[in-house]
PASEBA-1860 file (N, C-alpha, C; in nm, 3 decimals):
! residues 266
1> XXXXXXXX> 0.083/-0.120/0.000/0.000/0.000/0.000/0.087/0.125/0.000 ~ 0.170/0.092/0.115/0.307/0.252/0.074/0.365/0.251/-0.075 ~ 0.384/0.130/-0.096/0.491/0.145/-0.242/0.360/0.201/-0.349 ~ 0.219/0.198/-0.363/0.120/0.256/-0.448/0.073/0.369/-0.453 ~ 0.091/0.437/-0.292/0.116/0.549/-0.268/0.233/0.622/-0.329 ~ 0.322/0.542/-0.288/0.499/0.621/-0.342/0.448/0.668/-0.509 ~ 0.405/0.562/-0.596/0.405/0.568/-0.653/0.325/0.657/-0.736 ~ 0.187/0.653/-0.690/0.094/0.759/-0.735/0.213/0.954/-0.729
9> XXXXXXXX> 0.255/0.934/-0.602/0.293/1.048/-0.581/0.387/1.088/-0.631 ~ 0.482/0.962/-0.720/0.599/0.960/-0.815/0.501/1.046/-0.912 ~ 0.397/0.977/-1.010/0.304/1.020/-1.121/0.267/1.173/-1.129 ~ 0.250/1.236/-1.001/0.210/1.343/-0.980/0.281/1.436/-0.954 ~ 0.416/1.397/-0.946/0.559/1.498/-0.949/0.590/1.509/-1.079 ~ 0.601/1.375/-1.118/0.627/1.363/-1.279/0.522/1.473/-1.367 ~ 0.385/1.466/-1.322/0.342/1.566/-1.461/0.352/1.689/-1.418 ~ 0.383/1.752/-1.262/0.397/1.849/-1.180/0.515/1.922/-1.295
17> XXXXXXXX> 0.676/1.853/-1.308/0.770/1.855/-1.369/0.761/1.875/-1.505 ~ 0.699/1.798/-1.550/0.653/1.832/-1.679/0.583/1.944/-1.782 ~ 0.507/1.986/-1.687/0.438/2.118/-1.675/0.470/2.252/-1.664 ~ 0.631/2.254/-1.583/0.670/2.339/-1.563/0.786/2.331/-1.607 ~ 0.835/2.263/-1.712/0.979/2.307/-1.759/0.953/2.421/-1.844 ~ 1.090/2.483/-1.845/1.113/2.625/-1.896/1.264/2.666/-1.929 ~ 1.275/2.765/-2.022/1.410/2.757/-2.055/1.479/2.953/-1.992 ~ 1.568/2.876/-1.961/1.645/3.021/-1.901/1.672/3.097/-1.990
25> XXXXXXXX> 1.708/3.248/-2.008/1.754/3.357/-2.104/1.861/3.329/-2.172 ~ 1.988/3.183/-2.118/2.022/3.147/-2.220/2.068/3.093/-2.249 ~ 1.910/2.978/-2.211/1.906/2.867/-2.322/1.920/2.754/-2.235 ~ 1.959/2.744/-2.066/1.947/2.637/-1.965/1.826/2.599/-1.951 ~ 1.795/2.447/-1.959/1.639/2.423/-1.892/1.603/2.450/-1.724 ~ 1.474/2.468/-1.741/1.466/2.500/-1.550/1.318/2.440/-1.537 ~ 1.335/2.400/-1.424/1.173/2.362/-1.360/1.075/2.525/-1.232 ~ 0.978/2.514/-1.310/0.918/2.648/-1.213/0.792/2.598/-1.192
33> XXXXXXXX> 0.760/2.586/-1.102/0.679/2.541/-1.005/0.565/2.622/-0.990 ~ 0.623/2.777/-0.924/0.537/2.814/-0.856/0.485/2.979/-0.991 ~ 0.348/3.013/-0.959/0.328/3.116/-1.061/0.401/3.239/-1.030 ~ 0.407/3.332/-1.101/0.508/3.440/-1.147/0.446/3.537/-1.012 ~ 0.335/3.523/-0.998/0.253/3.611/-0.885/0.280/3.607/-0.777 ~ 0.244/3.510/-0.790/0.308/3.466/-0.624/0.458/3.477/-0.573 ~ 0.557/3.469/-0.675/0.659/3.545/-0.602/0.627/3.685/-0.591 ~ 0.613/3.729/-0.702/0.613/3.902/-0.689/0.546/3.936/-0.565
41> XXXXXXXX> 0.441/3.875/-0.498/0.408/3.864/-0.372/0.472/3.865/-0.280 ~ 0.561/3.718/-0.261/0.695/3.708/-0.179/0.761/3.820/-0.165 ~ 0.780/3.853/-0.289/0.924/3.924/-0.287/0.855/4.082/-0.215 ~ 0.790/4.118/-0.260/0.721/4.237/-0.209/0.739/4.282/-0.098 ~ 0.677/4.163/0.004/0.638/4.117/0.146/0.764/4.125/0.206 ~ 0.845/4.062/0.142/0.997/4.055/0.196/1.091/4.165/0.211 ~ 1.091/4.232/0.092/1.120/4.371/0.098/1.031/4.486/0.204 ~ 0.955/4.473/0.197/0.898/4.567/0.301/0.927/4.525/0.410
49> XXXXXXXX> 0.979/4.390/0.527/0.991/4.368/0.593/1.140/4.459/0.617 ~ 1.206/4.408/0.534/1.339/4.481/0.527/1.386/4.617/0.553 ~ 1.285/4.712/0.516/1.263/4.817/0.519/1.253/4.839/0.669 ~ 1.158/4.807/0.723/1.088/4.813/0.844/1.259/4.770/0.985 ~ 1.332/4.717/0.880/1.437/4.616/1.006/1.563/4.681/0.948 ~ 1.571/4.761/0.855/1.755/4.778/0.783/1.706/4.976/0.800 ~ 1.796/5.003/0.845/1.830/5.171/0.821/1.864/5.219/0.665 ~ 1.755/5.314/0.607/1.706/5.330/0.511/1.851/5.453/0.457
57> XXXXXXXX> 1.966/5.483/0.382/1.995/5.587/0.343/2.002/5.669/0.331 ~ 1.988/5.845/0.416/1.951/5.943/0.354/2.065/6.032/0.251 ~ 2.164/5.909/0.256/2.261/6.031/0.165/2.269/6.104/0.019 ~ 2.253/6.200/-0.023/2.207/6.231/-0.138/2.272/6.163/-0.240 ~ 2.392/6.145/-0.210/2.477/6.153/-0.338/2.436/6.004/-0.360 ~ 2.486/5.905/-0.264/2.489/5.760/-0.280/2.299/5.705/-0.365 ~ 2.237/5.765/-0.318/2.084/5.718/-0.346/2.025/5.808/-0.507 ~ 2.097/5.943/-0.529/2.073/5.939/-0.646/2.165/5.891/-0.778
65> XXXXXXXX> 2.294/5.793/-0.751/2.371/5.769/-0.807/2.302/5.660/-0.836 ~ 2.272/5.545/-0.741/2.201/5.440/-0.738/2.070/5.459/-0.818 ~ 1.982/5.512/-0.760/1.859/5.568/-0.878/1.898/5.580/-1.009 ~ 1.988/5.647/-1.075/2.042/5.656/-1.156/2.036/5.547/-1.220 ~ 2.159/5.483/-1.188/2.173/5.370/-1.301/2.073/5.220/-1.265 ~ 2.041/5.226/-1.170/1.905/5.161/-1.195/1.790/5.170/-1.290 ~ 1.743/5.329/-1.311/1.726/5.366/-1.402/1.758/5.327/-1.524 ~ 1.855/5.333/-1.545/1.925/5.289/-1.691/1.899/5.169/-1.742
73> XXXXXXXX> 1.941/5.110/-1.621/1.962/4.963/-1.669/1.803/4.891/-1.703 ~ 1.746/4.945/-1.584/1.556/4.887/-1.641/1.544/4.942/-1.764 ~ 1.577/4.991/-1.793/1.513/5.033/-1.974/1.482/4.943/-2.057 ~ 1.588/4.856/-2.001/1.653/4.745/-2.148/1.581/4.563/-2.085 ~ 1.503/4.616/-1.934/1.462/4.498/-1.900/1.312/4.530/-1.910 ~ 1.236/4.382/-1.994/1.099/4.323/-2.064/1.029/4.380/-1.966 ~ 0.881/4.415/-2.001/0.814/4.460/-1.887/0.730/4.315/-1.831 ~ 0.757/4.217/-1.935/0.690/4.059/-1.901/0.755/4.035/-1.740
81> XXXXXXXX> 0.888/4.073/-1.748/0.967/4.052/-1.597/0.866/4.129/-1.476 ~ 0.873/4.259/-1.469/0.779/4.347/-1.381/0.699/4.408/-1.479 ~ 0.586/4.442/-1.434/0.498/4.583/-1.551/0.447/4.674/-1.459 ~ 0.506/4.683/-1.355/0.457/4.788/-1.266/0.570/4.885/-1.203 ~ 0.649/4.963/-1.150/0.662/5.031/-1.120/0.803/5.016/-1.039 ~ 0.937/4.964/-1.064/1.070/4.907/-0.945/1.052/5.023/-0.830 ~ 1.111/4.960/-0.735/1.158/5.034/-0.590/1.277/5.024/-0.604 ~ 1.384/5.102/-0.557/1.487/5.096/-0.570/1.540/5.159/-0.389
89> XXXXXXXX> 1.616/5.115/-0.332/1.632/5.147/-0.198/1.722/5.149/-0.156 ~ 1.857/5.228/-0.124/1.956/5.249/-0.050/1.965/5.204/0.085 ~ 2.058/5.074/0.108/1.981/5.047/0.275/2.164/5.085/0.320 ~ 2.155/5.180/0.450/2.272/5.216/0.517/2.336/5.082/0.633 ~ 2.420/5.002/0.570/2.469/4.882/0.602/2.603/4.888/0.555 ~ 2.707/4.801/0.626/2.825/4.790/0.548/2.822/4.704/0.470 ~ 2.718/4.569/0.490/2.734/4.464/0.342/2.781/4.506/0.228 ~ 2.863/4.467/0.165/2.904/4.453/0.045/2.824/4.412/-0.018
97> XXXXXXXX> 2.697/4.455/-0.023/2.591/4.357/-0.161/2.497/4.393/-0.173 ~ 2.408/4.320/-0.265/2.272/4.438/-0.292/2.193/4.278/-0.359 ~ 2.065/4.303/-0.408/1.987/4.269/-0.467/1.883/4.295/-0.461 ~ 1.808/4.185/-0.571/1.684/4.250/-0.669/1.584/4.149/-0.639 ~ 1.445/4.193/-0.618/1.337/4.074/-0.580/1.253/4.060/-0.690 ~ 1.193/3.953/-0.659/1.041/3.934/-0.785/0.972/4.069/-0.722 ~ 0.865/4.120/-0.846/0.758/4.189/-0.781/0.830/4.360/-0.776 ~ 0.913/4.350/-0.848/1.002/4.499/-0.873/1.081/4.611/-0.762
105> XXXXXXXX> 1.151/4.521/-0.684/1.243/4.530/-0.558/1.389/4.526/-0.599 ~ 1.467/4.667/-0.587/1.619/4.684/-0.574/1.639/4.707/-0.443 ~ 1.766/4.674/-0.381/1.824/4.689/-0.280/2.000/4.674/-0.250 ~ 2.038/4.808/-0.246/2.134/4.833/-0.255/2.234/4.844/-0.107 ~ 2.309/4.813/-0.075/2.358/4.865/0.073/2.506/4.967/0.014 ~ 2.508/5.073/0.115/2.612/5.165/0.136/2.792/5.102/0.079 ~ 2.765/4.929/0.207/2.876/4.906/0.203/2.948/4.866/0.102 ~ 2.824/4.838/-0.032/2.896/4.763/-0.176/2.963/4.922/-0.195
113> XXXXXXXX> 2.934/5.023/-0.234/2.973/5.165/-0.266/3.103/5.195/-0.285 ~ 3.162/5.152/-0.137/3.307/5.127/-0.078/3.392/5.031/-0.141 ~ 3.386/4.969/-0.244/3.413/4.874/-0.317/3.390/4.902/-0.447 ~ 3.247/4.894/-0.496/3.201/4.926/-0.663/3.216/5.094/-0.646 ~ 3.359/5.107/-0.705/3.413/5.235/-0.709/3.342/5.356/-0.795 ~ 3.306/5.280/-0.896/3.198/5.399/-1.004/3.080/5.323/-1.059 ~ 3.052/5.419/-1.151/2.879/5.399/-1.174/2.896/5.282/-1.264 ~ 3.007/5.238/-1.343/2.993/5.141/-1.374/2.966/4.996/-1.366
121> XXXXXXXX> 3.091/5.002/-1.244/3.071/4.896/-1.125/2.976/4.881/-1.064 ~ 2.909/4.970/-0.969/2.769/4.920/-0.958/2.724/4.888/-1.024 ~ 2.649/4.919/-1.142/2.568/4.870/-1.262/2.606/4.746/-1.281 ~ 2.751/4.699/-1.292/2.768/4.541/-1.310/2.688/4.455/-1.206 ~ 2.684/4.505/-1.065/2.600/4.461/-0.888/2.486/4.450/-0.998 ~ 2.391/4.581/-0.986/2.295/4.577/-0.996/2.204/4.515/-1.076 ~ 2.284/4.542/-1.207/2.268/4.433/-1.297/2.247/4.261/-1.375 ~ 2.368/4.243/-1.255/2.369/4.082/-1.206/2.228/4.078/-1.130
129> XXXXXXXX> 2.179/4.171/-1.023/2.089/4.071/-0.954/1.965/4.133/-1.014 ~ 1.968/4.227/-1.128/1.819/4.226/-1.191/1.840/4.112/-1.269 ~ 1.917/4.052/-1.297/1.982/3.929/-1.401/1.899/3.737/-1.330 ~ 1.916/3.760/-1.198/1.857/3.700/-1.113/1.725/3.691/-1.120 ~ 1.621/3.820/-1.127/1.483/3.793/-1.160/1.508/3.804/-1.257 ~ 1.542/3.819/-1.356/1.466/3.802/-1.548/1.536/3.662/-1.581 ~ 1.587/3.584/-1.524/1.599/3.446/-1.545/1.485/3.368/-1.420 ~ 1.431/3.425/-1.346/1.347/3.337/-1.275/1.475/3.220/-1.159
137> XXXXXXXX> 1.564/3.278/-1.109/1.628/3.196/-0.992/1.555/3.186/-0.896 ~ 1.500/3.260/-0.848/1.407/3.252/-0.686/1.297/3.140/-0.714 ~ 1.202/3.141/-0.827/1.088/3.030/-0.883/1.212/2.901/-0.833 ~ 1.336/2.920/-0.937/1.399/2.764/-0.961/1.477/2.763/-0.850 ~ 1.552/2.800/-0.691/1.559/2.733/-0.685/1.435/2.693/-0.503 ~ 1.313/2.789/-0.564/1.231/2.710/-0.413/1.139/2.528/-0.536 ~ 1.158/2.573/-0.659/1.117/2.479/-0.714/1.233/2.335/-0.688 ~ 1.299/2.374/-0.679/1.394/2.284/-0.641/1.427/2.225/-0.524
145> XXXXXXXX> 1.354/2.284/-0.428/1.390/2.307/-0.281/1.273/2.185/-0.254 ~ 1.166/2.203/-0.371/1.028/2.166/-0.337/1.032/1.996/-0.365 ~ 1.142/2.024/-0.516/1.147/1.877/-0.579/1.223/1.781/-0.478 ~ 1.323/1.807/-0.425/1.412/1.799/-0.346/1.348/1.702/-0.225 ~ 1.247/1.805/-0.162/1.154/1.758/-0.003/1.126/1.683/-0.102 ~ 1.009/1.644/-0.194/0.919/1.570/-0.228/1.019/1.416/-0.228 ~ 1.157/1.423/-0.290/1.252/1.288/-0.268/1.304/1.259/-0.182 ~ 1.311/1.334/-0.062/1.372/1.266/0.026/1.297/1.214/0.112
153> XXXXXXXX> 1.079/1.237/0.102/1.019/1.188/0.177/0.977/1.071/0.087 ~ 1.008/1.064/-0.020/0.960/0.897/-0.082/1.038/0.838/-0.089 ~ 1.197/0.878/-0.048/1.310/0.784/-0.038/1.313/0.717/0.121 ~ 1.287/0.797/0.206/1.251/0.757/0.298/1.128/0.679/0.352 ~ 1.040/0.722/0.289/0.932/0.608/0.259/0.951/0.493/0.214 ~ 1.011/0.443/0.141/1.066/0.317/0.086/1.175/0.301/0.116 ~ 1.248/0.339/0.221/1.325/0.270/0.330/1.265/0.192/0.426 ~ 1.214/0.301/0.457/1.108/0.215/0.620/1.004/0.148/0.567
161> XXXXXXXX> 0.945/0.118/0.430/0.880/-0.013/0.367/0.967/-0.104/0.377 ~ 1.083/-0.093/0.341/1.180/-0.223/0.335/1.253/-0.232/0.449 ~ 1.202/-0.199/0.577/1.268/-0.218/0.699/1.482/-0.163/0.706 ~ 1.511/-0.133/0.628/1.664/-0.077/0.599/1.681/-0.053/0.735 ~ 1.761/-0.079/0.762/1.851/-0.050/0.914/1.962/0.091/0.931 ~ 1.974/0.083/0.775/2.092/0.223/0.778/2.001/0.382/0.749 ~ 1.884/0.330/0.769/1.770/0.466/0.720/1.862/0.593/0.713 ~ 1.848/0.623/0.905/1.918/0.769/0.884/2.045/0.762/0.814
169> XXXXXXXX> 2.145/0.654/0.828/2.256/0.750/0.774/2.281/0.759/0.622 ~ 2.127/0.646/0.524/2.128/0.670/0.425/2.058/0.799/0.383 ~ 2.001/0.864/0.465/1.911/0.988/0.447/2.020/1.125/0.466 ~ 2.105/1.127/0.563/2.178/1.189/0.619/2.285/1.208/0.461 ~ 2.358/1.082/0.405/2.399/1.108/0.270/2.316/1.170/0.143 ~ 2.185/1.104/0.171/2.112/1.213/0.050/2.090/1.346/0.091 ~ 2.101/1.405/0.196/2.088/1.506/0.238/2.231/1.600/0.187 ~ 2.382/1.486/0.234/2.456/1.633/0.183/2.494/1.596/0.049
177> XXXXXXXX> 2.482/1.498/-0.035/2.469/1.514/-0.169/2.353/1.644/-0.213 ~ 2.304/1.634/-0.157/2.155/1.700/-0.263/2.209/1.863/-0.164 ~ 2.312/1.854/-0.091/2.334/1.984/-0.033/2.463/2.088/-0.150 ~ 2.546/1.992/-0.143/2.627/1.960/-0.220/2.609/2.028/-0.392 ~ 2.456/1.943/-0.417/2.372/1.940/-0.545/2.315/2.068/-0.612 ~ 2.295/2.119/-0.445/2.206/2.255/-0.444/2.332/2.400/-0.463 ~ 2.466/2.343/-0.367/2.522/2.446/-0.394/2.585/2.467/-0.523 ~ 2.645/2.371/-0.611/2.684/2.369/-0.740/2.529/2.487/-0.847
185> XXXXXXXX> 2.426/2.435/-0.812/2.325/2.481/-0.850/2.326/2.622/-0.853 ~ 2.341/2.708/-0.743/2.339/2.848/-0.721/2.431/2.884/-0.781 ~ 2.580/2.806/-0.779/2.708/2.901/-0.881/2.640/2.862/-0.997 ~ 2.566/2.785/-1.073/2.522/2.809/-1.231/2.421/2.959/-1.219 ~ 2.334/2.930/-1.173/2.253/3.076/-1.101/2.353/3.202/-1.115 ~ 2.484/3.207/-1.015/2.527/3.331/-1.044/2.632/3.416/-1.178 ~ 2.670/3.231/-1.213/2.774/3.292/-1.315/2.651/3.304/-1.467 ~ 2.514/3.250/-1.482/2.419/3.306/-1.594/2.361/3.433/-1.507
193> XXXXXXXX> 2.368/3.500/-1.418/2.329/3.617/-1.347/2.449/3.717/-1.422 ~ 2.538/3.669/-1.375/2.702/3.721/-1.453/2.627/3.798/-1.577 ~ 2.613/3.696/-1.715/2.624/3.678/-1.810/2.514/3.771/-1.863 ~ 2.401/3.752/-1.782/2.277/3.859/-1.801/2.310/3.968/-1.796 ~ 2.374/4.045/-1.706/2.399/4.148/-1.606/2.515/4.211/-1.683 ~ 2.574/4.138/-1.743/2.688/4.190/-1.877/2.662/4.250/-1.956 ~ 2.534/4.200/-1.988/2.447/4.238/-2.152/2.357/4.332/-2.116 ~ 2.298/4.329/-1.980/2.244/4.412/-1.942/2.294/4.563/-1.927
201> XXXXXXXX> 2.419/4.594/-1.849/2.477/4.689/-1.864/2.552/4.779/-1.983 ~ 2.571/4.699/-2.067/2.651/4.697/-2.178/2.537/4.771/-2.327 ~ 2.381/4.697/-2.281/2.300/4.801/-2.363/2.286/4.899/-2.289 ~ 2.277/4.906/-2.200/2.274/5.018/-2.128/2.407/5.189/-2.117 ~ 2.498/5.147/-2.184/2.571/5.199/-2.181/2.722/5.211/-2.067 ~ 2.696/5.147/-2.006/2.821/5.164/-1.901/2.875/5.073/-1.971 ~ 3.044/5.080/-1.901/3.158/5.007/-1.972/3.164/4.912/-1.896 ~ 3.143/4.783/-1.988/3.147/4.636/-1.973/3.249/4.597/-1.884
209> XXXXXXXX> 3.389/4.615/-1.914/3.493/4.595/-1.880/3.482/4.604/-1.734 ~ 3.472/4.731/-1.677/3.419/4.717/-1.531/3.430/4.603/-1.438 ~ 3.297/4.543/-1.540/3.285/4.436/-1.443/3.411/4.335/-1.387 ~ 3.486/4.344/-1.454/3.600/4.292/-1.442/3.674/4.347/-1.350 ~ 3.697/4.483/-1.345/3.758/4.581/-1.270/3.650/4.537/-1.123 ~ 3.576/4.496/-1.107/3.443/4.491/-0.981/3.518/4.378/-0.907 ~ 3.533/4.265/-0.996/3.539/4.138/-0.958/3.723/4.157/-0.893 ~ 3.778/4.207/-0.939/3.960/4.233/-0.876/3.901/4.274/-0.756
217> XXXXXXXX> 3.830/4.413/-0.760/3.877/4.465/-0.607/3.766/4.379/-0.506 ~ 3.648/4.322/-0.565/3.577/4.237/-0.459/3.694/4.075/-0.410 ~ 3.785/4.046/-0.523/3.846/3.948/-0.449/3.997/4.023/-0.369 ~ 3.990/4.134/-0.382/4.094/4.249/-0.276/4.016/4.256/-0.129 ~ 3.900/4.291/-0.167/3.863/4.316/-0.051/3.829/4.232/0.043 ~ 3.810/4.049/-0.009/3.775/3.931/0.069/3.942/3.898/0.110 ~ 4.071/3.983/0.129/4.151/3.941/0.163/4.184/3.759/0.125 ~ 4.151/3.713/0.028/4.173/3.547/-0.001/4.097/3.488/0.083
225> XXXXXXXX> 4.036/3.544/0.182/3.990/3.463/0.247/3.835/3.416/0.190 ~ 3.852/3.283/0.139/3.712/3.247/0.109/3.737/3.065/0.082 ~ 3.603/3.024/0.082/3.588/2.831/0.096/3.676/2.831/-0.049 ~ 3.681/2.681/-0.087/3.715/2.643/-0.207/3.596/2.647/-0.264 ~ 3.580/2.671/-0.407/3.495/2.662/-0.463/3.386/2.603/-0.475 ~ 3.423/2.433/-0.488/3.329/2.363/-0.472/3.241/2.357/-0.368 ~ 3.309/2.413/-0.273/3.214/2.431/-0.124/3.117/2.582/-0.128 ~ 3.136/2.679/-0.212/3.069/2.765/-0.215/2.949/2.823/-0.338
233> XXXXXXXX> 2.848/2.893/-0.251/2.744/2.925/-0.317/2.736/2.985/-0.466 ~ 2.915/3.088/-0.428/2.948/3.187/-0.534/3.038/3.088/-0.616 ~ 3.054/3.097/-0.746/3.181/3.104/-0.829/3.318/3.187/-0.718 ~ 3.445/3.130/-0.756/3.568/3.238/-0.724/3.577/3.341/-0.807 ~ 3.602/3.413/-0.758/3.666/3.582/-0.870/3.721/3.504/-0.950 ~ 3.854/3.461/-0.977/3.922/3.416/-1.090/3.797/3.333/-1.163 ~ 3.723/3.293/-1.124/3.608/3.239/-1.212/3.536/3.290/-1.300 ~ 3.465/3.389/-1.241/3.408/3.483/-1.265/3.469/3.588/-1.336
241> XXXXXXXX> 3.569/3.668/-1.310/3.664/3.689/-1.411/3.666/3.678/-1.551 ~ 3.711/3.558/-1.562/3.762/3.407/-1.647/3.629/3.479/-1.780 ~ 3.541/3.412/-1.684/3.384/3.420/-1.758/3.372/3.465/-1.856 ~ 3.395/3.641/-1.756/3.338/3.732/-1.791/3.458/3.785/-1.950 ~ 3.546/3.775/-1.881/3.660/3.840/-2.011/3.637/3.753/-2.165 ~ 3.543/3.606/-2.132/3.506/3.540/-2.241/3.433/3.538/-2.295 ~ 3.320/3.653/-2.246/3.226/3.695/-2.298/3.172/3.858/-2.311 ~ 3.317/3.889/-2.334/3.355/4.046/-2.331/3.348/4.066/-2.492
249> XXXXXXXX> 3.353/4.010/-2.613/3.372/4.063/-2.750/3.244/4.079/-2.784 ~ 3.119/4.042/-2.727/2.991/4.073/-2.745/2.957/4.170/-2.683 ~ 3.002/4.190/-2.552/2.963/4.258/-2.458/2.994/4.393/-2.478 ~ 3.122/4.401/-2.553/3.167/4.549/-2.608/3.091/4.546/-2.757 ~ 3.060/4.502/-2.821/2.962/4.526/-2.915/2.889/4.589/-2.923 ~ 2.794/4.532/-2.812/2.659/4.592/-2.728/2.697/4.706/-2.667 ~ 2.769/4.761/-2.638/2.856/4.882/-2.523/2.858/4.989/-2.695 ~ 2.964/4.910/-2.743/2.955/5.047/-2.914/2.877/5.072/-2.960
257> XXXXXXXX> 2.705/4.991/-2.976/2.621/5.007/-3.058/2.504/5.057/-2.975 ~ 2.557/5.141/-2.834/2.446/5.147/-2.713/2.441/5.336/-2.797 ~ 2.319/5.373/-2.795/2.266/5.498/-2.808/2.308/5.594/-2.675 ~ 2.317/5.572/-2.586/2.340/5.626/-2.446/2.481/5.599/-2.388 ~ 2.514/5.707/-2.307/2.636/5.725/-2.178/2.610/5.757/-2.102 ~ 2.544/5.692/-1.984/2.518/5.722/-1.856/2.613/5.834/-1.795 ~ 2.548/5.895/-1.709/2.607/6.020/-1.612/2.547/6.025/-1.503 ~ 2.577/5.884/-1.369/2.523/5.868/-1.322/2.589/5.923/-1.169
265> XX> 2.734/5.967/-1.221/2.835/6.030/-1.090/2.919/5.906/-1.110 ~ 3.074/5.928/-1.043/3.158/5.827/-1.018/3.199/5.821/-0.812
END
């Protein structure tokens, strides 16, 4: 009776999966689960919480620089992504980082500033993580998060059908494989975030190259200190780097044939 169960509920992942494949901006398959609304919901909700808990910016210069090339850069992004209206928000933090939510949410902190030296460099930040929603990462990876639970409770289900004695510590291995699974997952996530966020800026008018110049002083400023790769969420700078300089003869293409030069302050 469990194994007909397992199984029904195999059938119903399967057309779940089926239903929702989809192809990334370029050209990766992805599974999305959940509707486009309902994040923009999430993300909304989440951001306003943020608001409510992070010290908001009042500095002129930093928040209309940021406005700025935020500005810019949405020009060149589909309104299929958002059709309503971005927030864009200076939060006074030292993080080094920023991002972008479903549901038309920027969020910038002070402390990337100190680092992404000009308007270009930011724009590469900002860019990458509007790069993040117009590929749909947040859908893929709670869709993944989702596919994920759904196997490790029917793998475990058909353990304890077959009485297995090593249950947990065979669960405990699918756990850091599929941990393992998940983090490899997010560096594909950031280095096609990369790749977006290249092209993104680059119609936009800021100088591509940058980004390159971003990625030196962000691995200056982590003093070396960071996991090995395979253990981390991010790509390494030299990775990223790497990438990016290999997908720089398009990228300056797009940069020569851009109508605009931002003047967003340095």
């Amino acid at each position: 009776m469990k194994l007909m169960a397992i199984k029904a509920l195999a059938v119903i992942a399967t057309a779940l999966l089926l239903n929702a494949c989809a192809t990334s901006p370029t050209g990766r398959s992805q599974v999305l689960l959940f509707p486009d609304g309902e994040l923009a919901t999430m993300g909304q909700q989440a951001f306003a919480g943020m608001k409510s808990d992070i010290k908001i910016s009042n500095k002129p210069v930093a928040n209309d620089m940021v406005q700025c090339i935020a500005r810019e850069l949405l020009k060149y992004v589909d309104d299929s992504v958002y059709k309503g209206e971005w927030e864009v928000v200076v939060f006074d933090d030292d993080q080094v980082n920023a991002f972008a939510l479903p549901g038309g949410k920027i969020g910038v902190y002070t402390g990337l500033l100190n680092v992404a030296v000009n308007q270009h460099q930011v724009a590469a930040v900002i860019g990458h993580e509007i790069g993040h929603v117009i590929a749909k990462h947040g859908n893929e990876r709670m869709s993944n998060n989702a596919v994920i639970g759904f196997g490790q409770q029917a793998v475990g289900q058909v353990l304890a059908a077959n009485q297995v004695s090593q249950t947990p510590e065979i669960m405990m291995a699918l756990g850091v494989g599929l941990q393992f699974g998940t983090l490899k997952y997010s560096r594909v996530h950031e280095s096609e975030a990369d790749e977006i966020g290249l092209t993104l800026m680059a119609k936009a008018g800021f100088k591509p190259t940058e980004s390159v110049s971003l990625w030196q002083n962000m691995a200056a400023q982590s003093g070396g200190k960071r996991q090995p790769e395979f253990m981390s969420t991010h790509p390494a700078p030299e990775s990223r780097i790497e990438n990016l300089i290999n997908q720089m003869p398009q990228a300056e293409k797009l940069f020569k044939a851009a109508r605009n030069r931002p003047n967003c302050g340095d």
